[in-house]
C-alpha positions in Angstrom: -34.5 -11.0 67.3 -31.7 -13.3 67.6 -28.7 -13.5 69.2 -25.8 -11.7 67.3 -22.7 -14.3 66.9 -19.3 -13.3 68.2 -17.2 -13.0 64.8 -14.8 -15.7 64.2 -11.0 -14.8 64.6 -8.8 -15.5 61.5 -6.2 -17.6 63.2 -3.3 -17.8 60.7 -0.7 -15.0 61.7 -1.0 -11.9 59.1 1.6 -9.6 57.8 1.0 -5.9 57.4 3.6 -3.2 57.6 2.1 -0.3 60.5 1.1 3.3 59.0 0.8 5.2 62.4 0.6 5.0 66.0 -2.5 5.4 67.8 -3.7 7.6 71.0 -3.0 5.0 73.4 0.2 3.3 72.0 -0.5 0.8 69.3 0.1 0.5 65.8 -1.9 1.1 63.1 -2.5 -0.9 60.0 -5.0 -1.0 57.1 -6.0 -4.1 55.9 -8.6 -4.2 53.0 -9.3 -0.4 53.9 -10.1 -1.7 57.8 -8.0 -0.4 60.8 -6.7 -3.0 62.7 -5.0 -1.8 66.4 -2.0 -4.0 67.1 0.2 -3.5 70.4 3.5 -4.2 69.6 4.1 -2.4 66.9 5.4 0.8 65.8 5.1 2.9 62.9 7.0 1.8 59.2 7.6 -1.6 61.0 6.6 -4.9 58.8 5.1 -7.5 61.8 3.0 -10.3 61.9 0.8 -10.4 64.1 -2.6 -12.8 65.2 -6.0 -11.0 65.5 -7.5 -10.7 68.9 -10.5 -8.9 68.3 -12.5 -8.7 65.1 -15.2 -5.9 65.4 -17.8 -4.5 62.8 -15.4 -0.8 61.8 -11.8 -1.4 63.1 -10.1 -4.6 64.6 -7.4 -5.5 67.4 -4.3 -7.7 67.1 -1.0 -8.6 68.8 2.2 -8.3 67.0 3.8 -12.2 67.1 6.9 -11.1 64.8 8.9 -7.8 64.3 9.8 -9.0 60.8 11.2 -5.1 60.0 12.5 -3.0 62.6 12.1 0.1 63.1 14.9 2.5 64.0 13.2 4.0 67.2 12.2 0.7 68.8 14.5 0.4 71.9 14.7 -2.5 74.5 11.8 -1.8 77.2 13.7 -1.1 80.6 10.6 -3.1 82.6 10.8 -6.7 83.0 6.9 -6.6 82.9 6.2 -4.1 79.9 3.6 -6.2 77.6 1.7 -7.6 80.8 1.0 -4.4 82.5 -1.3 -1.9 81.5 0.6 0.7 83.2 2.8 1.6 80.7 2.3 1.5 76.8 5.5 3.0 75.1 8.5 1.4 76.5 9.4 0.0 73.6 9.7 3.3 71.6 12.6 5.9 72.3 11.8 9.0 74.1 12.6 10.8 71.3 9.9 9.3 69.1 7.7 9.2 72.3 7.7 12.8 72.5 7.5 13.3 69.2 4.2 11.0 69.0 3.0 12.9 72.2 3.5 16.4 69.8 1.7 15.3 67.1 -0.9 13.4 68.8 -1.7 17.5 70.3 -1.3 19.2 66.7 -3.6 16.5 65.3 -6.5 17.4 68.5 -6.1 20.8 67.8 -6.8 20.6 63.8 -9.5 17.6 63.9 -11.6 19.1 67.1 -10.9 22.2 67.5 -10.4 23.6 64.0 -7.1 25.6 64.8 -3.3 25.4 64.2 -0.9 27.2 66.9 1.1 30.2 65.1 4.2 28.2 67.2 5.2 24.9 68.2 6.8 25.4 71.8 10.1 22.7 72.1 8.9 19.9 74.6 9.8 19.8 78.3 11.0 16.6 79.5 12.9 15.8 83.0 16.5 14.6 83.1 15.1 10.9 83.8 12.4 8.6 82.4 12.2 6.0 85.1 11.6 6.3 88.7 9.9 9.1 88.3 6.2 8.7 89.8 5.6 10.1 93.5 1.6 9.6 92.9 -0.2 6.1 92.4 -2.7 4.2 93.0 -2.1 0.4 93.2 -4.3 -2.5 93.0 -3.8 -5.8 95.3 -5.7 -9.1 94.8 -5.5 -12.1 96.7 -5.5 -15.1 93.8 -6.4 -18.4 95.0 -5.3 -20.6 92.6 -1.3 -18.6 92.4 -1.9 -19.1 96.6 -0.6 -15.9 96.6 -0.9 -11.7 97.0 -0.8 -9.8 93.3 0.3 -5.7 93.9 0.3 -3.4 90.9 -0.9 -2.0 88.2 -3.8 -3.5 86.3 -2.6 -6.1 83.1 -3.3 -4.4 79.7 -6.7 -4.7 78.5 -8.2 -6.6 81.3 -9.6 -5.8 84.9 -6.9 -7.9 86.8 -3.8 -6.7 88.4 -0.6 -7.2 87.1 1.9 -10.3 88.0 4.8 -7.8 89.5 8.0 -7.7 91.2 8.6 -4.3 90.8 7.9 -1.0 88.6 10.5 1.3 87.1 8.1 4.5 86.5 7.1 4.5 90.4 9.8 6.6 92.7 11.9 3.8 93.8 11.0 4.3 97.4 7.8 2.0 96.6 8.7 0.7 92.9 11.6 -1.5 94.2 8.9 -2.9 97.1 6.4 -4.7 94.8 7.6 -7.9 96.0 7.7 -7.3 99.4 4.4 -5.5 99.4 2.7 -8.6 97.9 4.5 -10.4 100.8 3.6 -8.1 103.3 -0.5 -8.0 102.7 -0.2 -11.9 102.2 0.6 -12.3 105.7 -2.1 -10.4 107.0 -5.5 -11.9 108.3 -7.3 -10.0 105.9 -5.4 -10.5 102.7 -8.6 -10.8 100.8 -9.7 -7.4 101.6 -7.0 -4.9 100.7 -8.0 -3.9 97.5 -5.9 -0.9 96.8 -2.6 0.9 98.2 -2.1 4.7 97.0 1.1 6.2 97.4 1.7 9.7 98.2 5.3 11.7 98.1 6.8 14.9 99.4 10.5 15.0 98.7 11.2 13.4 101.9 8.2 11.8 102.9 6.9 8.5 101.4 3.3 7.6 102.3 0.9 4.4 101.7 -2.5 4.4 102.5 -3.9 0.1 102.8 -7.3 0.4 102.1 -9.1 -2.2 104.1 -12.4 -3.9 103.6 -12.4 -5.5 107.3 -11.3 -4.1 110.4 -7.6 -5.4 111.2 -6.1 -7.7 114.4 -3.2 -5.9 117.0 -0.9 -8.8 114.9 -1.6 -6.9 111.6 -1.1 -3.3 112.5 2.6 -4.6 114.3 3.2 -6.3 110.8 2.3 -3.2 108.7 3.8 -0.8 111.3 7.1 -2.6 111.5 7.5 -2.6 107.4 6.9 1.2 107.2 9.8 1.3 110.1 12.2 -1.2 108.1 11.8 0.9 105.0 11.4 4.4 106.3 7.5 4.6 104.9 4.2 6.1 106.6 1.9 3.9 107.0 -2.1 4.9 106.8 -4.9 3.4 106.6 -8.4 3.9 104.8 -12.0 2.2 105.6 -14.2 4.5 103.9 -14.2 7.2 102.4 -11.2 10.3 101.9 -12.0 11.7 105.2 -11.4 8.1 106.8 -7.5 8.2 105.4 -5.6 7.8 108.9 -1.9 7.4 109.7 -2.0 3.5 111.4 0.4 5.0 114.0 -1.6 7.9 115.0 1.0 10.7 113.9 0.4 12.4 110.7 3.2 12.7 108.5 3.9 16.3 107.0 4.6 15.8 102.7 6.6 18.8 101.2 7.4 20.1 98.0 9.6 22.2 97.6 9.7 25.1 94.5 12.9 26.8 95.4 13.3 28.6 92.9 10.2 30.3 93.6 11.3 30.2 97.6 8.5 28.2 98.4 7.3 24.7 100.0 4.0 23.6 99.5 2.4 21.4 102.1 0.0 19.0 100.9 -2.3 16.2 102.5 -1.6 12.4 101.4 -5.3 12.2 98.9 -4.4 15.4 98.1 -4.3 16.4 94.1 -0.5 16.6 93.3 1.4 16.1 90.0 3.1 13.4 90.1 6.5 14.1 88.1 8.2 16.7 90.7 10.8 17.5 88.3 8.2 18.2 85.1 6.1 19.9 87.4 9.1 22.4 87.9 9.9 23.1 84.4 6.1 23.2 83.9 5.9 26.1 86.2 8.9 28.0 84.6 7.2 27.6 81.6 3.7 28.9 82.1 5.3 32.0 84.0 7.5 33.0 81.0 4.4 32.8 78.8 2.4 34.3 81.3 5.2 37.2 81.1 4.4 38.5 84.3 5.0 41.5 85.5 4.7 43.2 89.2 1.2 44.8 88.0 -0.4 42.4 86.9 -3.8 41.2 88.2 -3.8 37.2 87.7 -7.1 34.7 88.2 -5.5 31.5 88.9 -9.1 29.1 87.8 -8.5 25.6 89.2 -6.0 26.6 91.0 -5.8 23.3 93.8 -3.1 24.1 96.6 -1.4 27.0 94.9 1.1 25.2 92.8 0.9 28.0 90.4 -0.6 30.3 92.3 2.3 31.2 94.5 4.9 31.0 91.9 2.7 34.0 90.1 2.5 35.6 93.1 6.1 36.5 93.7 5.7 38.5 90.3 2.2 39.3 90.2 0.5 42.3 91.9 -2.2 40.0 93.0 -3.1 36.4 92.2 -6.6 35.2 92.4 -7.0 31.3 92.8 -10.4 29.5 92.2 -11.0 26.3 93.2 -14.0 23.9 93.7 -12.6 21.7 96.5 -12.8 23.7 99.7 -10.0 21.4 101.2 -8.0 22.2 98.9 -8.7 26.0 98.9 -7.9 25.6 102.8 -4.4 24.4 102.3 -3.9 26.7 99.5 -4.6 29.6 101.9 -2.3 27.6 104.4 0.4 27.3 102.0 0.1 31.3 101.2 0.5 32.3 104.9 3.4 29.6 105.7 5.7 31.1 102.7 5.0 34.7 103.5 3.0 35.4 100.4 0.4 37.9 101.1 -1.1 39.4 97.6 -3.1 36.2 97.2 -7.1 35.7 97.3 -9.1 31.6 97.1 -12.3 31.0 96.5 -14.2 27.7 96.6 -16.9 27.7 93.6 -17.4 25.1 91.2 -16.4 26.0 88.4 -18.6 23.4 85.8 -21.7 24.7 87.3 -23.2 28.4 87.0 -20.6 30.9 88.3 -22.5 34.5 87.4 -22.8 35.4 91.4 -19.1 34.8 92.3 -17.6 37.9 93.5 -14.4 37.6 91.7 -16.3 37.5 88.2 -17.0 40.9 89.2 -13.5 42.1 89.1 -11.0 42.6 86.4 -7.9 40.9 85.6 -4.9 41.3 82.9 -4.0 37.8 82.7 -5.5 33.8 83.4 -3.8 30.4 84.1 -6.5 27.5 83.5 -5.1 23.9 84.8 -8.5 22.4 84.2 -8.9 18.3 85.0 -9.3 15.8 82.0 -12.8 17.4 81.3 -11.9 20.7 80.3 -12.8 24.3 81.1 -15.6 24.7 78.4 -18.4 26.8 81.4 -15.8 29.1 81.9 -14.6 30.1 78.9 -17.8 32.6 77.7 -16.3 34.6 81.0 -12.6 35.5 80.0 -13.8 38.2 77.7 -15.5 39.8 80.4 -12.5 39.9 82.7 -10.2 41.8 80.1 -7.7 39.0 80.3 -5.3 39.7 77.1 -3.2 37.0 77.7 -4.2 32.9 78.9 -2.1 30.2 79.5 -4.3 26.8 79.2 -2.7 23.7 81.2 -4.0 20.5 79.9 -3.8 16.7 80.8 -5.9 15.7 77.9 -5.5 16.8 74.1 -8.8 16.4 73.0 -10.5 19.1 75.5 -7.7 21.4 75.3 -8.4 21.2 71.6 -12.1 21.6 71.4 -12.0 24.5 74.2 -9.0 26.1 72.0 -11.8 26.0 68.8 -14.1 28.1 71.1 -11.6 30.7 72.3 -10.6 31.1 68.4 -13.5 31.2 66.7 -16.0 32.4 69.1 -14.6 34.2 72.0 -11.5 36.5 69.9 -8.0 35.1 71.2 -5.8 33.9 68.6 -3.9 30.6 69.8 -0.4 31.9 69.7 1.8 28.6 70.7 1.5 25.5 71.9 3.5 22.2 73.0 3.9 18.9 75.1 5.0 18.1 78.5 6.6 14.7 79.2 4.6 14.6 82.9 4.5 10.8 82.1 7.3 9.0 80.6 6.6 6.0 78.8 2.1 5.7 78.8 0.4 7.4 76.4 -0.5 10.5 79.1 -0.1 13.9 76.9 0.3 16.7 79.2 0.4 20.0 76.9 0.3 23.8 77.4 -1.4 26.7 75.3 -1.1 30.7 75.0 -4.1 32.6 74.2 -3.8 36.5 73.3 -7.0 38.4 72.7 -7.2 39.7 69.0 -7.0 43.9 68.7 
């Protein structure tokens, strides 16, 4: 068999005006009945724009010309929005961002899942857009032929890392350092081999963990130590795996969040799972407690439940909250977090909840209602047990449309709840992230 050829581009500019806007930011044209993907553009605009990819169903362009505006396009408050990959909607208001976010959930729920909400919850967004990110995880590369350090997020569409100064999304504790990062790692002995910084926040602690490749000189640690002093930053350090994640000094830092209206501060490890919008994560938790409509007898099983973020808020309501987890670390601290805010009608479990579950004690008891904050894979080997438990009521966390849509098709049509309401969560400003939340009520 031969060797297929790579298409040919077209390389004259092409006009189209843009129909919709896709899952992941970019508008969407029709050319001879043929998607074509172009970044750049938004919805009802006219643009021309130069192909970049021609493949056999759908093709990829850049938008060269915003011929006709349209009324929701906004000037993108990063220098570098274009180049990097982390961000994809900066140039549409947040407005039509959320707006784009809701539909993109109504659409999931009637292509996958077969089912239409009886409401449309109004969106939670923060007070702020920008500065916003207390969880990342940053790439570094030492470039030869720039002689010099690259720190950031990866450039859109490729594997490299981004050209940056500095990043509005991140908390400005670290998003203001990008420059100074890239300085700092270029002065080390090992510059080629720091790969990757992560960044960790409490609401007064700032961590960054340097993973390193080689083992560091006395000179190094004094450079990185005295940078975390100048800026008022932890510094760790990682050679292997999670459980190698160190502070460079030798004095762990403690990270905090604080829930007060809920009276409570959860204390969390630096690779610890947290959501990274502190604000959105607030409202978030208001939210799923008024659905939850909780009331002081109410049995609750918390499934995924991490370090109690939602567990402890339901337990100052509750009569007892059940949380379910299949990292034991984080079922440790969960338990911590219980005993250090004086919450005592709490239970944790470690099981896994995507393998076979039928021996776990708690599936033995009953409960009146369920919180689900599954990850980006769903919650589809738990679902056939809800029934079982007598939950009435569910509230379904999601950080991914598509799963929360197919999983809502099976609690619909094969498992008796009706989907009552459902909306979006701005957790992540500007990137095509679509956090959303669900109520279930069993059908009479």
């Amino acid at each position: 068999m031969g060797r297929s050829r790579r298409r040919k581009l077209p390389q004259d500019p092409v006009t189209v005006t843009i129909d919709a806007l896709s899952h992941d930011g970019r508008g969407v044209a029709h050319i001879d009945g043929k998607a074509v993907f172009i970044h750049g553009a938004l919805p009802g605009e006219t643009v021309s724009f130069r192909y970049t990819r021609v493949q056999k169903k759908f093709d990829e362009g850049e938008a060269v010309e915003i011929i006709d505006r349209s009324s929701v396009r906004v000037e993108p408050p990063c220098q570098h929005f274009g180049l990097c990959g982390g961000c994809s909607l900066q140039h549409l208001s947040s407005e039509a961002q959320i707006e784009a976010k809701q539909q993109a959930l109504l659409d999931a729920f009637q292509r996958i899942g077969k089912v239409t909400p009886g409401s449309i919850l109004s969106p939670l967004t923060s007070g702020s857009t920008l500065g916003y990110r207390r969880k990342a995880r940053l790439g570094a590369k030492y470039v030869l032929k720039k002689e010099k350090v690259l720190v950031g997020f990866r450039e859109r569409g490729t594997p490299y890392v981004a050209d940056l100064t500095r990043c509005e999304v991140l908390h400005p504790k670290v998003g203001q350092l990008i420059g100074p990062l890239s300085e700092l790692i270029e002065s080390l002995s090992i510059k080629e081999r720091v790969p990757q910084i992560e960044m960790a926040m409490g609401d007064d602690q700032c961590i960054l963990i340097f993973r390193l490749l080689s083992e560091i000189t006395n000179e190094d640690c004094k450079k990185l130590l005295q940078f975390g002093q100048d800026h008022d930053i932890a510094i760790y350090t990682q050679t292997g795996g999670p459980e190698t994640v160190t502070p460079l000094n030798g004095e762990p830092v403690e990270l905090i969040y604080a829930l007060p209206r809920y009276d409570l501060s959860i204390h969390f490890l630096p690779n610890d799972f947290t959501q990274v919008n502190s604000e959105l994560n607030q409202l978030m938790l208001d939210r799923a407690l008024a659905l939850l409509a909780l009331s002081p007898e109410d049995r609750v099983l918390d499934l995924f439940c991490g370090l109690g973020n939602f567990t402890l808020p339901m337990a100052r309501t509750a009569a007892e909250v059940v949380g379910v987890e299949g990292d034991s670390g984080l079922v440790a601290r969960a338990r911590e977090n219980a005993q250090r805010n004086g919450v005592t009608n709490t239970r944790f479990f470690t099981a896994n909840l995507y393998e076979s579950i039928q021996k776990e004690p708690w599936l033995r008891e009953q409960f009146d209602k369920v919180l689900l904050d599954p990850p980006r894979s769903g919650a589809a080997e738990v679902l056939e047990h809800l029934p079982k438990l007598g939950a009435k009521r569910l509230v379904y966390v999601s950080c991914y449309p598509g799963t929360l849509a197919r999983d809502a098709g099976e609690l619909v049509h094969r498992y008796g709840y009706e989907l009552v309401s459902a909306g979006v969560m701005d957790m992540f400003p500007h990137t095509a992230h679509v956090e959303s939340i669900a109520l279930f009520e069993k059908r009479k």
